[in-house]
C-alpha positions in Angstrom: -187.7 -23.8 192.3 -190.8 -23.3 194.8 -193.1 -21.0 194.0 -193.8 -18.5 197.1 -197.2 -18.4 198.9 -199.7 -15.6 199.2 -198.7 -15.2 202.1 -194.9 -15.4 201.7 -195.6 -13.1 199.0 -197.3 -10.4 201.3 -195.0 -11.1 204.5 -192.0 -9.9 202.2 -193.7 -7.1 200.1 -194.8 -5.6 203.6 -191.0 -6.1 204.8 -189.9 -3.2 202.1 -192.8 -1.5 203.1 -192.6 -0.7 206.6 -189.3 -0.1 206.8 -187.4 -3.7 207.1 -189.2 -4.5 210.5 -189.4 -8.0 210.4 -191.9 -8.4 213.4 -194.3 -6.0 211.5 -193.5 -8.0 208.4 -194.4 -11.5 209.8 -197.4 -10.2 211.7 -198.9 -8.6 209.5 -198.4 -11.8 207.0 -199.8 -14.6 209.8 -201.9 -12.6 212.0 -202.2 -15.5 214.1 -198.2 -15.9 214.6 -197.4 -15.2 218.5 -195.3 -12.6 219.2 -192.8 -13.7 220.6 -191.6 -16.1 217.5 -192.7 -13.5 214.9 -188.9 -12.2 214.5 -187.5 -15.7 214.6 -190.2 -17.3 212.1 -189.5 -14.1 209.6 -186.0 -15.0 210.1 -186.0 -18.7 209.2 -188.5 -17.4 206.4 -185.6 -15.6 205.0 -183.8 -18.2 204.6 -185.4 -20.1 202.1 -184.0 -20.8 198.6 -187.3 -19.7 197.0 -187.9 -16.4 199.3 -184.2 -15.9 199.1 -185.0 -15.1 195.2 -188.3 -13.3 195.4 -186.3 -11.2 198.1 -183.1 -10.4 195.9 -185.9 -9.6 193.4 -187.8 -6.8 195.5 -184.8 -5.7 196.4 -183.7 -4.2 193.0 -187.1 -3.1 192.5 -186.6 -1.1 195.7 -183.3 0.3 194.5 -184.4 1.5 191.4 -187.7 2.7 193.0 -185.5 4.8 195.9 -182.6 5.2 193.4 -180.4 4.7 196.1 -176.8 2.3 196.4 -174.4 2.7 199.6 -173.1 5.7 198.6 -175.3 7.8 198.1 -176.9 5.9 201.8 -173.8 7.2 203.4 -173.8 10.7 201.9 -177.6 10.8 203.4 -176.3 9.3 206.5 -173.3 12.3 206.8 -175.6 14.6 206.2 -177.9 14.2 209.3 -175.3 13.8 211.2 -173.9 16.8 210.8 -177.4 19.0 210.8 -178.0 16.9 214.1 -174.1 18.9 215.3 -174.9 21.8 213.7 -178.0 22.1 215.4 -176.6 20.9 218.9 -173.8 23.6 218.1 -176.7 26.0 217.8 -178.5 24.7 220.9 -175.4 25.6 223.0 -175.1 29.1 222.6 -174.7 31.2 225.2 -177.4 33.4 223.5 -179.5 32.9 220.3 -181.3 35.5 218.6 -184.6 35.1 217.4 -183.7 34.3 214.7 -181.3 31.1 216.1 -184.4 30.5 218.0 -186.7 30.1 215.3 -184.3 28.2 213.2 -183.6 25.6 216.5 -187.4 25.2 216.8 -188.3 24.1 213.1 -184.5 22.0 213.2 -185.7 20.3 217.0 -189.2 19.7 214.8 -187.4 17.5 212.0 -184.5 15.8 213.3 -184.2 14.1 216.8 -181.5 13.2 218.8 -182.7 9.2 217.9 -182.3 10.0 214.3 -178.6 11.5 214.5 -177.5 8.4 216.8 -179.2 5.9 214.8 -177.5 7.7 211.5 -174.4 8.0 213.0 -174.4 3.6 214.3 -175.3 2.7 210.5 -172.5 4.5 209.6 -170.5 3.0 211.8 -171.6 -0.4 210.9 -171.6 0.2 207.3 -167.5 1.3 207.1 -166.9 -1.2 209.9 -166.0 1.0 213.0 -167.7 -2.3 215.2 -165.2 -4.6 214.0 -162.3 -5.3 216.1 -159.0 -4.9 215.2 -156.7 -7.4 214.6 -155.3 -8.9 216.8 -152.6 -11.5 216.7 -151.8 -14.1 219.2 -148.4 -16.2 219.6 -148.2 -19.2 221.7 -145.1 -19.2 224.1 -144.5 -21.0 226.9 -142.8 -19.4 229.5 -141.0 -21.5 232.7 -140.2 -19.7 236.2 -138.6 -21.9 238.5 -137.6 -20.5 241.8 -134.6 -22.5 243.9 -133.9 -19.9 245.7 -135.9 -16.2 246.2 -132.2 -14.5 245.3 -131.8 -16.7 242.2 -135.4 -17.0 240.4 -134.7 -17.9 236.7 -136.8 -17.3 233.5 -136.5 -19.4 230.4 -138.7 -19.1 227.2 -139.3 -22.8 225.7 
């Protein structure tokens, strides 16, 4: 197997780094890449054999580091969704105390309507609410002739 670059090297260290942005990744890798390839050149990056194994590689390093797997991602995800409700739930009072208030203010301050949607799509994608349902399609042929308006006949062939 190919040993990876410097470059390589940096491009996928930075793509744990900042947050899986592959743009920033690739940019911040090849400074000279143009813009508007940077997403496409990080993605055909990806795919090679050799970057394919340095990757799977970071990758566990990043799970042990975050100690974090898919359930407890979901738990985390659950969670801001509901303090995003609870705190909408809060926001439509009738009245709030100052108390309410003050509690609204430092929620508003942490969590943003972007964060709760964003939460609440990776859920969505991650127990497969995007994928469409089954659907199952027959072939039949149907024949309509019409002799006569009075005496139109259907036939399945």
């Amino acid at each position: 197997m190919r040993e990876i670059n410097e470059a390589q090297r940096k491009c996928i260290d930075r793509y744990f780094v900042n947050g899986f942005n592959r743009e920033d990744a690739y940019a911040y890798a090849y400074p000279n890449a143009a813009a508007a390839t940077r997403r496409q050149s990080m993605y055909i990056l990806l795919q090679k054999e050799n970057i394919k194994e340095y990757y799977a590689r970071k990758y566990e390093e990043f799970k042990s580091m975050v100690d974090m797997d898919k359930h407890i991602m979901v738990d985390n995800l659950v969670s801001i969704s509901h303090k995003y409700d609870d705190m909408l739930a809060l926001a439509c009072k009738d009245r709030l105390t100052a108390n309410d208030e003050i509690r609204l203010e430092r929620m508003a301050s942490v969590l943003k309507g972007a964060d709760a949607m964003k939460a609440k799509d990776m859920l969505c994608r991650i127990i497969g609410a995007y994928e469409p349902d089954k659907i199952e399609v027959t072939n039949k042929t149907w024949r309509v002739s019409f002799d006569d308006a009075e005496d139109a006949e259907i036939s399945e062939e």
